[in-house]
C-alpha positions in Angstrom: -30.5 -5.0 -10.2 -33.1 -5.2 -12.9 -30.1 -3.7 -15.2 -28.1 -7.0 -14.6 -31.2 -8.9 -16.0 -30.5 -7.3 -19.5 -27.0 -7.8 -19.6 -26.2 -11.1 -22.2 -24.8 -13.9 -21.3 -21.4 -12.8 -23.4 -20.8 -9.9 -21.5 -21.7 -11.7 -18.2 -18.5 -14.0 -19.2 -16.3 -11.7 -20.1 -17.0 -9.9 -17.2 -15.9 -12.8 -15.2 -12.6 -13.7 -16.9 -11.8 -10.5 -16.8 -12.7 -10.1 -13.0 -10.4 -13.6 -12.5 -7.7 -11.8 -14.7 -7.0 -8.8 -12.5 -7.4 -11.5 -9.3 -4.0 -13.5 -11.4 -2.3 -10.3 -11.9 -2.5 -8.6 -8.5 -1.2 -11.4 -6.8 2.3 -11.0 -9.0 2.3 -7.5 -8.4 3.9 -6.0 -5.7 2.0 -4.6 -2.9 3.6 -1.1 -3.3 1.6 -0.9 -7.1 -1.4 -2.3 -5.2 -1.5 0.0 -2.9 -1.1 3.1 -5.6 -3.4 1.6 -7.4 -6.4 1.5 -4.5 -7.1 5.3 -5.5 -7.5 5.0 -8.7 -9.5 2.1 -9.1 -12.1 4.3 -6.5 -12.2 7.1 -8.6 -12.6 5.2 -12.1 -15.2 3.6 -9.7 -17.0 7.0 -9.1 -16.6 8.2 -12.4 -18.9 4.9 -13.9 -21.1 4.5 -10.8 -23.3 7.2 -9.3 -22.2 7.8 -6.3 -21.9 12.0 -5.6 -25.2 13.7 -4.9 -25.9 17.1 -6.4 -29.1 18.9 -5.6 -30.7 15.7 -4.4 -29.8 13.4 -7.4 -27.1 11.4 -7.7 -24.6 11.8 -10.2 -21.1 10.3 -11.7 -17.9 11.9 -11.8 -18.6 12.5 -15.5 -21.4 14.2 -15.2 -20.2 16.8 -13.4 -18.7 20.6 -15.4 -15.1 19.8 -15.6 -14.5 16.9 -13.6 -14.7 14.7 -15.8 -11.6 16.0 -18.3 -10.0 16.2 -14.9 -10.7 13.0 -14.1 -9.3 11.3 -16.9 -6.2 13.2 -17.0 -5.6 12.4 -13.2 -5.9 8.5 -13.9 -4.0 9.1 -17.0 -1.1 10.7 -15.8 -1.2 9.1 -12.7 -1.3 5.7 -14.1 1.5 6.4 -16.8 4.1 8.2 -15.1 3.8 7.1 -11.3 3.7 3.1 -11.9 6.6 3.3 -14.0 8.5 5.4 -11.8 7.6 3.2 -8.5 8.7 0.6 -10.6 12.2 1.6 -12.3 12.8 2.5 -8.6 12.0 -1.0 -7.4 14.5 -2.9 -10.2 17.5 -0.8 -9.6 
């Protein structure tokens, strides 16, 4: 946690309303978006945080050939075409 130690005090606030903003929003939400949602936050999760390990060093999704153009395209589509959908369904 050394890393956390260098971190100013501005981002450590942000951080923080931010983290209290997606709390707020979740709970108007409706648990089927939640729920869709789970996934992707996990992989945008493993693509900041090392977490895979290849040849005995950990590494993030973006680090590795190809996964990470993958990646982003997954979350992307994923997050722009499936929400909307799940939700267009819900309101009619």
């Amino acid at each position: 946690m050394v890393w956390l130690k260098n971190i100013s005090l501005f981002t450590k606030i942000m951080t923080g309303i931010s983290i209290a903003g997606i709390i707020v929003t979740a709970w108007f939400v409706p648990l089927k978006i939640v729920i869709l949602f789970f996934p992707l936050a996990l992989v945008t999760f493993a693509y900041s945080i090392p977490l895979l390990k290849v040849k005995d060093k950990k590494k993030r999704l973006r680090e590795i050939f190809l996964i990470k153009i993958t990646t982003v395209a997954l979350v992307w589509s994923f997050a722009t075409v499936t929400f909307p959908l799940v939700e267009s369904v819900r309101i009619y």
